[in-house]
N, C-alpha and C positions, 0 to 999 in steps of 0.2 A: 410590510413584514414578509407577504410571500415573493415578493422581486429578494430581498434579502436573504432568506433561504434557498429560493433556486440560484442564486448566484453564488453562494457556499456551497452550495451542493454540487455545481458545474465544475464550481475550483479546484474540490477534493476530489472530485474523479480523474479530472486531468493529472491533478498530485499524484494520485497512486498508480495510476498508468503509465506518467510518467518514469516514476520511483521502480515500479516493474520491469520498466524498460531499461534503466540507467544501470541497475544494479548485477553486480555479476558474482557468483558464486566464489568463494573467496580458497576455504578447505580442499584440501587433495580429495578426490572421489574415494571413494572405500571407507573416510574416516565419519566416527562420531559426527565430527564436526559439519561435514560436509551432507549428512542426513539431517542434521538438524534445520541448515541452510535451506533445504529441500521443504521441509515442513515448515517454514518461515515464509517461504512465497507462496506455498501451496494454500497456507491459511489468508495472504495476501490475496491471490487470485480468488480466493471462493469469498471473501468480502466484496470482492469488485463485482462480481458476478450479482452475489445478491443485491449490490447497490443496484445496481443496473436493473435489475427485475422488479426493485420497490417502487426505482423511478418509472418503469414504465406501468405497474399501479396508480400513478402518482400519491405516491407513500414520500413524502420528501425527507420527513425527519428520519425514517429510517434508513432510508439511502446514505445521507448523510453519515448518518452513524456507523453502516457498513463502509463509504470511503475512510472516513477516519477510523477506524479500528484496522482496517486493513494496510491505511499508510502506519500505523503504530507501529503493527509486525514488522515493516521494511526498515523502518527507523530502529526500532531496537535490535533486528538483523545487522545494522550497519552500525551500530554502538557497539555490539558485543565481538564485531568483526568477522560474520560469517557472510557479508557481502561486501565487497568493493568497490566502492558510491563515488559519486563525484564529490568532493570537499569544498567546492564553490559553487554557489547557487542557491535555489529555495526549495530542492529537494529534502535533503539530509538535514539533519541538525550536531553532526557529528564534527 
């Protein structure tokens, strides 16, 4: 079971760092929109972070939990169209 967890847990980090990577700000600057984009990575980024801090606790299930909540925010950033993702691949699900 713990090969099985760290091996989920490698996946979703790579996922959301990826997804960080791939995703570009979609809104004109100045708008609504465009702060919200802002707070959509910014909540991305501080899951990835704290993944990264739980794993190096080795806290797995919470890492875990922070990659995936963090790839959430990217994926619903890129559903609601406040980032411009790649549309092939196994990032997005959009």
């Amino acid at each position: 079971m713990t090969a099985d967890l760290e091996e989920k847990t490698d996946r979703y980090e790579d996922l959301l760092a990826e997804a960080l990577e791939a995703a570009e700000i979609a809104p004109q600057e100045g708008t609504p929109l465009h702060d919200a984009a802002l707070e959509y990575e910014e909540m991305a980024r501080s899951y990835l972070e704290d993944g990264r801090h739980f794993r190096e606790d080795d806290d797995l299930v919470n890492a875990l939990a922070s990659f995936s909540y963090g790839h959430g925010w990217m994926d619903a950033g890129a559903r609601i169209g406040v980032f411009e993702v790649p549309t092939e691949g196994h990032l997005f699900t959009v």
